[in-house]
C-alpha beads as a LAMMPS data file, in Angstrom:
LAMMPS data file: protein, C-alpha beads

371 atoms
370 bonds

1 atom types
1 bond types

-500.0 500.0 xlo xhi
-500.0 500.0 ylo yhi
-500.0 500.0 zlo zhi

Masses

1 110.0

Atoms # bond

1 1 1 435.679 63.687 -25.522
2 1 1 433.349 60.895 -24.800
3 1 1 430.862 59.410 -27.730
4 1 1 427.223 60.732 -26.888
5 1 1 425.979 57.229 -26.754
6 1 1 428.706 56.259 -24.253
7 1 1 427.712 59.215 -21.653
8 1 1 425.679 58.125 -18.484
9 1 1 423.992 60.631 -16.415
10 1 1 421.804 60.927 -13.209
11 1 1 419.075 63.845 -13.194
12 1 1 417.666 65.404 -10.667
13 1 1 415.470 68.907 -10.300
14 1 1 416.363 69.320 -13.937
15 1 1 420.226 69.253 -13.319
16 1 1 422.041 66.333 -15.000
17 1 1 424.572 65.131 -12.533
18 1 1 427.453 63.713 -15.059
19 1 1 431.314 62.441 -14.844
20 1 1 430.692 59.139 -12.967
21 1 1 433.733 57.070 -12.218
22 1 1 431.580 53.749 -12.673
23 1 1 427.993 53.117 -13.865
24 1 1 425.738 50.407 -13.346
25 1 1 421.834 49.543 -14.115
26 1 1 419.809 46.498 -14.016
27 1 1 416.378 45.224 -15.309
28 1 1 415.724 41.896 -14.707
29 1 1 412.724 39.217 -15.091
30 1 1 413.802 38.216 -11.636
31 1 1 413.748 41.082 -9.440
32 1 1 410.669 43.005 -10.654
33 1 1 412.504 46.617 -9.465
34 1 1 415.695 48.808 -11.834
35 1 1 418.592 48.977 -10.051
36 1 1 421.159 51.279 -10.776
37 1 1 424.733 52.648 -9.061
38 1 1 426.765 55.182 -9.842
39 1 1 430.228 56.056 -8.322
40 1 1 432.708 58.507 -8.415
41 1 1 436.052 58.651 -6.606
42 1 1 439.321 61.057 -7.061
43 1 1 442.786 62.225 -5.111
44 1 1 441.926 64.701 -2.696
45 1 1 444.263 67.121 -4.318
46 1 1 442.353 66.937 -7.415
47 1 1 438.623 65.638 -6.834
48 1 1 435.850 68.108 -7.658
49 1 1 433.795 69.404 -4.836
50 1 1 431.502 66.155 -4.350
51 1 1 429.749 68.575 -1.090
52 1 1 428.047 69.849 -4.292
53 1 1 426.418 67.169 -5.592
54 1 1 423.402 67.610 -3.417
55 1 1 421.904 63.959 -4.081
56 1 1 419.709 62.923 -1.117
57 1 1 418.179 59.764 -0.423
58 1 1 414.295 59.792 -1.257
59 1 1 415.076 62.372 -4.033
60 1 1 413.634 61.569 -7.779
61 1 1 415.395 60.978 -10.578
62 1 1 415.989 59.270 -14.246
63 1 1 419.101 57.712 -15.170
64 1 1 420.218 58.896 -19.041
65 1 1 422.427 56.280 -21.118
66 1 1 423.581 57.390 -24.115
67 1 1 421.085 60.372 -24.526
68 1 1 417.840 57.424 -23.615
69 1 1 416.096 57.305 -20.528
70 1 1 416.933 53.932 -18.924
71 1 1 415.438 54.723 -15.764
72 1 1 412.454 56.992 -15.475
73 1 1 410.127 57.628 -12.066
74 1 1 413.285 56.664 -10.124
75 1 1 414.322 57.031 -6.263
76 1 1 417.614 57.482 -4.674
77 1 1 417.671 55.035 -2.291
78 1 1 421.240 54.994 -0.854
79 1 1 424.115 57.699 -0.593
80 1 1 427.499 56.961 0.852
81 1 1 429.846 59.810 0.507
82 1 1 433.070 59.357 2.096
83 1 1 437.102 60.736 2.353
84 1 1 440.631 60.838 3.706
85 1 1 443.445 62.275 3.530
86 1 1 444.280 60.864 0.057
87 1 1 441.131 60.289 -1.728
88 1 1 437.214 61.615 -2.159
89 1 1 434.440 59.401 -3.014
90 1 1 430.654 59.124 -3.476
91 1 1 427.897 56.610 -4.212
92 1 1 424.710 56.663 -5.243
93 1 1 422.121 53.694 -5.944
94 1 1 419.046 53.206 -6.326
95 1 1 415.688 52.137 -8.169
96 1 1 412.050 53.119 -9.366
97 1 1 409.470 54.909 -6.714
98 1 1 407.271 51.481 -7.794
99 1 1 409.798 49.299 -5.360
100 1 1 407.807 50.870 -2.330
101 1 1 405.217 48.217 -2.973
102 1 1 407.486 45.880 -1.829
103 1 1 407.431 46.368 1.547
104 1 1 404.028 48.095 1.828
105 1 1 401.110 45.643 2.991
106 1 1 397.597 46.048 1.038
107 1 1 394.967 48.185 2.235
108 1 1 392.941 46.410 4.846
109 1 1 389.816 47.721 3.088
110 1 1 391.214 46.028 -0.219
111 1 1 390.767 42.519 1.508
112 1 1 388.366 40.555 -0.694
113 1 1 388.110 40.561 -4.278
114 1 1 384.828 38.485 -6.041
115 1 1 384.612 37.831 -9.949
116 1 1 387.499 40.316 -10.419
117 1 1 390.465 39.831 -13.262
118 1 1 393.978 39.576 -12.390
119 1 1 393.935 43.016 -14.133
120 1 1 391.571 45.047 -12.199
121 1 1 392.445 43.411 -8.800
122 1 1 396.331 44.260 -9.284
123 1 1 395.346 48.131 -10.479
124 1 1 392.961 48.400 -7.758
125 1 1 396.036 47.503 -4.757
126 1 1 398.320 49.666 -6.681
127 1 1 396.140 52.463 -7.184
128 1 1 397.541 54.643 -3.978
129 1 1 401.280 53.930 -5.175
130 1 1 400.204 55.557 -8.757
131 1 1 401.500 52.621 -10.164
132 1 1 399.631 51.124 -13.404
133 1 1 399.340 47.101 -14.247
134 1 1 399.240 45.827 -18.036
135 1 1 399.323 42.965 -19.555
136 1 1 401.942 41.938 -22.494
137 1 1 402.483 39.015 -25.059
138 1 1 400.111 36.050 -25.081
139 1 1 397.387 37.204 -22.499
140 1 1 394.955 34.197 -23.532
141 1 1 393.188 33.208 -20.308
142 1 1 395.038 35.730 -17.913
143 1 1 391.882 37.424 -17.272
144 1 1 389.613 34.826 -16.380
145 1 1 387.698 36.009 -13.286
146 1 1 389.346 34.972 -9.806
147 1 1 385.035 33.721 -8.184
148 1 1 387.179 34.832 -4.964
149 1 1 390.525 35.896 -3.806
150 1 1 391.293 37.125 0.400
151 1 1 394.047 39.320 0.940
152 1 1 396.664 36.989 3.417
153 1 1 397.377 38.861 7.012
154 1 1 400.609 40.896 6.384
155 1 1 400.870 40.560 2.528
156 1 1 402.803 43.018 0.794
157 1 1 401.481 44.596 -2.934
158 1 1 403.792 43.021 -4.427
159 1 1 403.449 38.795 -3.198
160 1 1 399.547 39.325 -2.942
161 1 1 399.650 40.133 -6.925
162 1 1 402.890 37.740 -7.682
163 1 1 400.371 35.041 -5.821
164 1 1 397.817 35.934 -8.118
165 1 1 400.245 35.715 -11.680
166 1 1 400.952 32.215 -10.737
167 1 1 397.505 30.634 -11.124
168 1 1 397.626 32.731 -14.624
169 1 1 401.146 31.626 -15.869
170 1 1 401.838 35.199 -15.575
171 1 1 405.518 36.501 -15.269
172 1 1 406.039 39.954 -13.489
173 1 1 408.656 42.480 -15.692
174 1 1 409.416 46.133 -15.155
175 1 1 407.323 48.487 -17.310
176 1 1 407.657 51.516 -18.582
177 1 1 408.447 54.305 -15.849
178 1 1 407.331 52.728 -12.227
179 1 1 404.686 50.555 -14.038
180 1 1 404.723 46.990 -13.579
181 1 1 403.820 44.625 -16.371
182 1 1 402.141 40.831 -16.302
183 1 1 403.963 39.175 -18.956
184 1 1 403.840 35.702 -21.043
185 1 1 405.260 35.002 -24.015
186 1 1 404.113 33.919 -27.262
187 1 1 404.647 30.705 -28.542
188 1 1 406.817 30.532 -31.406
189 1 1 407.962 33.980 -30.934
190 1 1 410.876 35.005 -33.632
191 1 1 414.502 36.778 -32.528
192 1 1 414.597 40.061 -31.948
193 1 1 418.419 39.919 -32.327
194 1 1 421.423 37.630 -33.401
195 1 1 424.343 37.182 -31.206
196 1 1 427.232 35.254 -32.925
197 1 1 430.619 34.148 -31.420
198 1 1 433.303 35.707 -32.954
199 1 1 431.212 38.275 -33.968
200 1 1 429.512 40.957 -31.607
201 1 1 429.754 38.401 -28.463
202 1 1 432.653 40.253 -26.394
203 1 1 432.365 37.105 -24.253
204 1 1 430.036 34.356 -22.551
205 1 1 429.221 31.718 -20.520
206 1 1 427.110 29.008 -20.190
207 1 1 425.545 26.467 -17.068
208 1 1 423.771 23.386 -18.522
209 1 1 422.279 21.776 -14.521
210 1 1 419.153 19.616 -14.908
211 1 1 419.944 18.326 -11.180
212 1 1 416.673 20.082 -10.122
213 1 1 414.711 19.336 -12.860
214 1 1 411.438 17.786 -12.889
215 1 1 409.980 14.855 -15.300
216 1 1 406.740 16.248 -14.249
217 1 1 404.731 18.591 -12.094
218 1 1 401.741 18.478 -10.509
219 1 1 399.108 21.053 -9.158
220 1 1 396.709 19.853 -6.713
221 1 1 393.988 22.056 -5.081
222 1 1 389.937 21.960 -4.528
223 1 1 387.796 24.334 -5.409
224 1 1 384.165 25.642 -3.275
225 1 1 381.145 23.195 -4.180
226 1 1 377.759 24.353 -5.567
227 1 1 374.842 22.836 -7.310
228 1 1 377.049 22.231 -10.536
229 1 1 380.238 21.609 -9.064
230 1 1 380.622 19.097 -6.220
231 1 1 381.865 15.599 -4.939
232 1 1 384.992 14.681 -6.593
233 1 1 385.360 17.949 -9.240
234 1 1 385.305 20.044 -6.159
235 1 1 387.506 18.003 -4.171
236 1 1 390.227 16.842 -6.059
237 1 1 391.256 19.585 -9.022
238 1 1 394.678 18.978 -10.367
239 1 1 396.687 19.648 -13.606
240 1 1 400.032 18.001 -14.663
241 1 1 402.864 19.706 -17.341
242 1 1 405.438 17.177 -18.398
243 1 1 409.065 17.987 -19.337
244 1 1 410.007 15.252 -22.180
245 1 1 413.860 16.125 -21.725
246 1 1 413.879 15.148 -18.443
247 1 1 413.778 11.348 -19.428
248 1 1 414.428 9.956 -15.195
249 1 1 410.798 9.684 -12.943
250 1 1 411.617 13.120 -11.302
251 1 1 407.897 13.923 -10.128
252 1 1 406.800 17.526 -8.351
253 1 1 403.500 17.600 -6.575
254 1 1 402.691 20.948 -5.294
255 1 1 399.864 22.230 -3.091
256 1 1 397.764 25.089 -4.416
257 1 1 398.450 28.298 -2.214
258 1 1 394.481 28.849 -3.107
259 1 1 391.169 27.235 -4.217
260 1 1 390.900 27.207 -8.296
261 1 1 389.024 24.850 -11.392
262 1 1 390.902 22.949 -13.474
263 1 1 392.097 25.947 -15.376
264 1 1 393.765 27.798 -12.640
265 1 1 395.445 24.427 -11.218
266 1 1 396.738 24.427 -15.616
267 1 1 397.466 27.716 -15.105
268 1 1 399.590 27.110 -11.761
269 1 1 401.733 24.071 -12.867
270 1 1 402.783 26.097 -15.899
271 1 1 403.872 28.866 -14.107
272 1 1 405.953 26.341 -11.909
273 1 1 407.119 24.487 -14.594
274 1 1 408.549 27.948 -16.280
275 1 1 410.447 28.860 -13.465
276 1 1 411.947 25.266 -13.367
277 1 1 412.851 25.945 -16.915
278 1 1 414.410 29.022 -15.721
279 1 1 417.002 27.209 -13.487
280 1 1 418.240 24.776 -16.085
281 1 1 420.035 26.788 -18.831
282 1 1 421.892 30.137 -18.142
283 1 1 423.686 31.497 -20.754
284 1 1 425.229 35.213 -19.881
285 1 1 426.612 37.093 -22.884
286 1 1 428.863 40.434 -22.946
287 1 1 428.303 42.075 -26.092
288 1 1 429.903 46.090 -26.684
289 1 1 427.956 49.380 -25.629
290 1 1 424.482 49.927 -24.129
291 1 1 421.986 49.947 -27.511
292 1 1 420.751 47.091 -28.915
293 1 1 419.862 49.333 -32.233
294 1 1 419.841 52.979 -32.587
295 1 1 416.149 53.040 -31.205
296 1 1 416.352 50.655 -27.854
297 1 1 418.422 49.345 -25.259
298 1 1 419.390 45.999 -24.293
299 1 1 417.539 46.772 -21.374
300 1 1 414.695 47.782 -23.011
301 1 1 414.297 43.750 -24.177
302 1 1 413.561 41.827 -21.228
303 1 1 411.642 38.322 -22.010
304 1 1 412.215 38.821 -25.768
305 1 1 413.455 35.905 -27.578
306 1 1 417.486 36.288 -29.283
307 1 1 419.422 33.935 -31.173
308 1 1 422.991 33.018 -30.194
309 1 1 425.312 31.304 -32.429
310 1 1 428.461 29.511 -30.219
311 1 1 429.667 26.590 -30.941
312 1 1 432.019 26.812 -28.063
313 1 1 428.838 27.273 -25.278
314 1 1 426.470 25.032 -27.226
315 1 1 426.421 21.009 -28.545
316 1 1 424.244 22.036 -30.968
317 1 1 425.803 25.396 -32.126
318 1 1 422.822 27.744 -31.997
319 1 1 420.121 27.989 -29.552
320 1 1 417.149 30.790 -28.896
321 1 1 417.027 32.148 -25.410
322 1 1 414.774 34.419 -23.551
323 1 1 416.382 37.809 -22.039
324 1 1 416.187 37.635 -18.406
325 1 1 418.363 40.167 -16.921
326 1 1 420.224 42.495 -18.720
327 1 1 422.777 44.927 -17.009
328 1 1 424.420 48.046 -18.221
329 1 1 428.005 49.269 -17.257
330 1 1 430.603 51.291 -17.425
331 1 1 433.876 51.676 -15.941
332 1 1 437.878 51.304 -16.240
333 1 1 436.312 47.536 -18.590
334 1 1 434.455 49.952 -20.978
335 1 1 431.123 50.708 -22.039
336 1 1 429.918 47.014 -22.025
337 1 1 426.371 45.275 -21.835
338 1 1 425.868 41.634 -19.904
339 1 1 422.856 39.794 -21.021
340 1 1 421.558 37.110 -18.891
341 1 1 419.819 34.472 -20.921
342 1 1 417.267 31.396 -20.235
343 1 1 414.562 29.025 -22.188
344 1 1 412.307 31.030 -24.028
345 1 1 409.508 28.884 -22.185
346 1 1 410.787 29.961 -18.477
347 1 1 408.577 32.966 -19.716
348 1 1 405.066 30.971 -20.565
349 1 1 405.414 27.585 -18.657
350 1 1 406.294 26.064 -22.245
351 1 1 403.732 24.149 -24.783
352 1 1 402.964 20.854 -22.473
353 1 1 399.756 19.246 -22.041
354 1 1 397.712 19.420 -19.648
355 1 1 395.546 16.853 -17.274
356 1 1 392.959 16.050 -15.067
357 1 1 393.934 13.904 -12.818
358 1 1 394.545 10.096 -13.683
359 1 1 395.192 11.454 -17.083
360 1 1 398.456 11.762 -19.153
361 1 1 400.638 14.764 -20.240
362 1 1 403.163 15.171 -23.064
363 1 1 405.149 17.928 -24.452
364 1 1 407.497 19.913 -23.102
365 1 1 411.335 20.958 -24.135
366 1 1 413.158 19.292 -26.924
367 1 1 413.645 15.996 -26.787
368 1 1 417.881 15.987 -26.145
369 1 1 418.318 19.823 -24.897
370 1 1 420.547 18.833 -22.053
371 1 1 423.130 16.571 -24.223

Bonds

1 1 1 2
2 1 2 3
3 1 3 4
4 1 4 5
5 1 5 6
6 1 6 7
7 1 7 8
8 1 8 9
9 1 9 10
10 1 10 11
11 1 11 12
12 1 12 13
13 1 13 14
14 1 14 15
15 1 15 16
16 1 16 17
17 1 17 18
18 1 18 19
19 1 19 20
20 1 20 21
21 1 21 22
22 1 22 23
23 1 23 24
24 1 24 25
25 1 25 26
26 1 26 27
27 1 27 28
28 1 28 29
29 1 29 30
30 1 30 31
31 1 31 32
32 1 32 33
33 1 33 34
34 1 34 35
35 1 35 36
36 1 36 37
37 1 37 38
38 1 38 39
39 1 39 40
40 1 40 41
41 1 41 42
42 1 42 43
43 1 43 44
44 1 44 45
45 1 45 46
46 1 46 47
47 1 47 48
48 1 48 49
49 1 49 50
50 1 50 51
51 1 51 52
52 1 52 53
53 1 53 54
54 1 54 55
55 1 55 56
56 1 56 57
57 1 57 58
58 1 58 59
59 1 59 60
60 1 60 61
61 1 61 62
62 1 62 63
63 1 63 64
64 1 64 65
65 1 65 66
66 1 66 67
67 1 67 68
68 1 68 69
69 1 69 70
70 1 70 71
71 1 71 72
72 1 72 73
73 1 73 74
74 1 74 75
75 1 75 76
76 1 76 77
77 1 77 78
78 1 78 79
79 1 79 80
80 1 80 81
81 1 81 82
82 1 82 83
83 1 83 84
84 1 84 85
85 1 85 86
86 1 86 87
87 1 87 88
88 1 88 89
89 1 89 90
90 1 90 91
91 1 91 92
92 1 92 93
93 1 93 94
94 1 94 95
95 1 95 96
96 1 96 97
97 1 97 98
98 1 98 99
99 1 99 100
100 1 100 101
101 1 101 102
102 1 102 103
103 1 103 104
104 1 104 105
105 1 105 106
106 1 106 107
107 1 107 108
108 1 108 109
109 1 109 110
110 1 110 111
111 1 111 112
112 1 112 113
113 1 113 114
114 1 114 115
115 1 115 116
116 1 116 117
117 1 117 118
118 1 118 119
119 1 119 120
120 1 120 121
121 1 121 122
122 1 122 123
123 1 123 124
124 1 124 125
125 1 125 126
126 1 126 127
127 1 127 128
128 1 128 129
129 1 129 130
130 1 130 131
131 1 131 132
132 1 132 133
133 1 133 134
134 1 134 135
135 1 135 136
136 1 136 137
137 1 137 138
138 1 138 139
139 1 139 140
140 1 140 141
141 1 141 142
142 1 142 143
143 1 143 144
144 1 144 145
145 1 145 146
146 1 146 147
147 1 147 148
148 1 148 149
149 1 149 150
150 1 150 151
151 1 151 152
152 1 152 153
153 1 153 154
154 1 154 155
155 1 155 156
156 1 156 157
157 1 157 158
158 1 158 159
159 1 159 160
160 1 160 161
161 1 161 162
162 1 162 163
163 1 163 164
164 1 164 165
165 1 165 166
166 1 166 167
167 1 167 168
168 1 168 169
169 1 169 170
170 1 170 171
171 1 171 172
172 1 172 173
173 1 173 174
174 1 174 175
175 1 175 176
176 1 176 177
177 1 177 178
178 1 178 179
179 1 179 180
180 1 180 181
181 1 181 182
182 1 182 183
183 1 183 184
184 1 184 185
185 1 185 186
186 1 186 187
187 1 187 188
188 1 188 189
189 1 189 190
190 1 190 191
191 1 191 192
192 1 192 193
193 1 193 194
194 1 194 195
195 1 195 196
196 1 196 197
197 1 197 198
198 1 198 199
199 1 199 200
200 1 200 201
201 1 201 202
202 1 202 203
203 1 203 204
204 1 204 205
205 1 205 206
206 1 206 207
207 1 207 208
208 1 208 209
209 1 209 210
210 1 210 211
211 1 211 212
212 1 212 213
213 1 213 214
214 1 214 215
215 1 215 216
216 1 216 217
217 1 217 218
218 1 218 219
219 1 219 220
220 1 220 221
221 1 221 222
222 1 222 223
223 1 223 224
224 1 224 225
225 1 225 226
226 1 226 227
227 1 227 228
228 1 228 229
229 1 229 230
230 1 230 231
231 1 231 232
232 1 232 233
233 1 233 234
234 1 234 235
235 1 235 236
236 1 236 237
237 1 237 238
238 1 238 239
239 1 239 240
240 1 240 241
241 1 241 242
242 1 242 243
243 1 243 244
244 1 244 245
245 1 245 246
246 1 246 247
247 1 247 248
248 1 248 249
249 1 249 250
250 1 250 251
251 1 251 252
252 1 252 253
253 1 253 254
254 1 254 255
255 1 255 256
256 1 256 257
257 1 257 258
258 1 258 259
259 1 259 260
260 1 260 261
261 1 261 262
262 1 262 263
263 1 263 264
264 1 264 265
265 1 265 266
266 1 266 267
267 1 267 268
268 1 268 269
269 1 269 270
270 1 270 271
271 1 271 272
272 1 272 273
273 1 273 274
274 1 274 275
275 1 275 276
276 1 276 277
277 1 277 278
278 1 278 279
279 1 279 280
280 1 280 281
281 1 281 282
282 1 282 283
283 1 283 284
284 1 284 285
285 1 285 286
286 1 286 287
287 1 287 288
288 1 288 289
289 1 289 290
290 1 290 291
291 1 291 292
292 1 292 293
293 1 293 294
294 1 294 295
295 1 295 296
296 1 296 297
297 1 297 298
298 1 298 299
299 1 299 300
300 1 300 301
301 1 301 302
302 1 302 303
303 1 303 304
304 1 304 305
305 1 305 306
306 1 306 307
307 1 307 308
308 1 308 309
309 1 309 310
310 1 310 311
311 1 311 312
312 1 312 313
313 1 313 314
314 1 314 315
315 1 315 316
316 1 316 317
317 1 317 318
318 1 318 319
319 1 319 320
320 1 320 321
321 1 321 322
322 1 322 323
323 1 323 324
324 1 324 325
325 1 325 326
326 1 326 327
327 1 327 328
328 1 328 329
329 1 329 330
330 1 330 331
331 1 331 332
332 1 332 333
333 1 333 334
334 1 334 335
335 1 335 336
336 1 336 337
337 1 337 338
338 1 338 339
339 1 339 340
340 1 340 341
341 1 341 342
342 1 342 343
343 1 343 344
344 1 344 345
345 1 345 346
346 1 346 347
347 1 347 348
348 1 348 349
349 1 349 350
350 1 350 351
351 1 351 352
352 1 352 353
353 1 353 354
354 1 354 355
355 1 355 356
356 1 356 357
357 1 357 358
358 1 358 359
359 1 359 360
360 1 360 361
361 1 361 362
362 1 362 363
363 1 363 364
364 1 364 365
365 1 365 366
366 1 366 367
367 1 367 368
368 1 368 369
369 1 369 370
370 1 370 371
């Protein structure tokens, strides 16, 4: 008899569809849309009647670990039954009815936006999907007024209002249901959790690369003139983040993908520099089971903060990391949870300071993270 917490399920029409082989679901800071996959597979002689398991593709659903919805407002994207002589199998995969925006292009009528937020410009393209937009952590400055923004020929939902998050250090995460959630982190934010070697780590592992990373990054854009804005503070609007750990003359310069003051062009190279962050620590952690706590799932937590003790992965023996994947699964391994792990500042561009340009910047990660 399986533990209730251990039991996955798929439901659909009311009917939870149970007994799965192998179980896997995804959130992720990275790819803004749940995945999930569930397979089952037996000898012909003694496989249950899969022809029953009426699960069609465009069908909605919520996946169920462990008696909590870890999937809600879901889609079954992909079915592959198949059999022999010797064996029966089936497949099913898929993610949240929100992942249409994707691939969908905004309304032609929804093709210029003036002295809207990021806010009410991203609920107004998502409006037909019935999808909602909220903001999450620090929000300070995320909904200063865009003057202007012009929908781009061909531009899905989804890069039109990614586009828009970058010149408000904004970070796109999975909400609740198929709601989609602007998110930056707080400075200084505590651990939700501790994860210790030796003690509920199952196993890890751990890439330390600053081969990509930059001393410093630039944002350089203009912005429209007017009677109080115009010759040089029109023309030439840029804002520079340093990284102090990054002690070689490394130097990004970036072109603004549109016009924006001297906030926005802040705004920008923080939202680059967080993603560089990203790329230079990746810690992934197995720990046992799907719940973080008897109230949440690990993948419930995506862009909180954890601290993990290993003196094995780290010089320094503890570090505090950011969540930015976390997938569920179970199969012939066990019920097991892998936790994919970055900078806490891949999630708000980190503390740096800002310039005009000719000016200087400081700040940045810890002097001595990459020793």
């Amino acid at each position: 008899m399986p533990k209730p917490q251990e039991v996955a399920s798929i439901k659909v029409k009311g009917k939870n569809y149970l007994n799965w082989q192998t179980v896997s679901v995804t959130r992720s800071g990275v790819e803004l849309f749940p995945k999930f996959a569930f397979t089952a597979a037996a000898p012909a002689e003694t496989a249950p009647n899969f022809a029953d398991l009426k699960l069609g593709i465009g069908d909605p659903c919520e996946v169920i670990l462990g008696g909590r919805q870890a999937v809600s407002e879901g889609r079954i994207t992909g079915r592959q039954p198949a059999f022999d002589a010797r064996e029966h199998g089936l497949q099913i995969t898929g993610t949240t009815r929100s992942q249409v925006v994707a691939r969908s292009t905004v309304d032609h009528e929804k093709g210029e936006f003036k002295n809207y937020s990021l806010s009410q410009i991203a609920s107004a393209v998502l409006k037909p999907y019935g999808v909602k937009f909220s903001l999450k952590g620090d929000t300070s400055g995320a909904d200063k007024a865009f003057p202007k923004v012009n929908v781009q020929v061909g531009e899905t939902v989804f890069e039109f209002i990614e586009r828009l998050c970058r010149f408000r250090n904004i970070y796109l995460l999975p909400g609740q249901g198929a709601d989609i959630v602007g998110y930056r982190l707080k400075a200084q934010a505590g651990a939700i959790a501790e994860l210790e070697e030796g003690r509920n780590i199952l196993g890890a592992s751990a890439v330390f690369d600053y081969g990509d990373a930059f001393s410093e990054i630039q944002s350089i854009g203009q912005q429209p003139g007017n009677d109080q804005t115009f010759g040089d503070a029109a023309r030439d609007v840029t804002a520079t983040v340093k990284n102090s750990a990054v002690t070689e003359h490394a130097p990004l310069r970036l072109i603004a993908e549109m016009p924006g003051d001297q906030a926005d062009m802040r705004m920008r190279a923080q939202h680059e520099n967080g993603f560089s962050l990203a790329n230079q620590i990746n810690v992934n952690v197995k720990v046992q089971g799907w719940f973080k706590d008897q109230n949440s799932l690990w993948l419930e937590h995506i862009g909180d903060v954890v601290s993990v003790y290993s003196p094995m992965l780290f010089t320094k023996d503890r570090m505090q990391l950011a969540i930015q994947a976390v997938t569920a699964s179970q199969g012939p391994q066990g019920t097991t949870t892998d936790i994919s792990l970055v900078l806490p500042e891949a999630f708000n561009g980190g503390g740096q300071t800002q310039s005009s340009a000719g000016q200087g910047g400081s700040g940045g990660t810890p002097a001595g993270l990459y020793t």
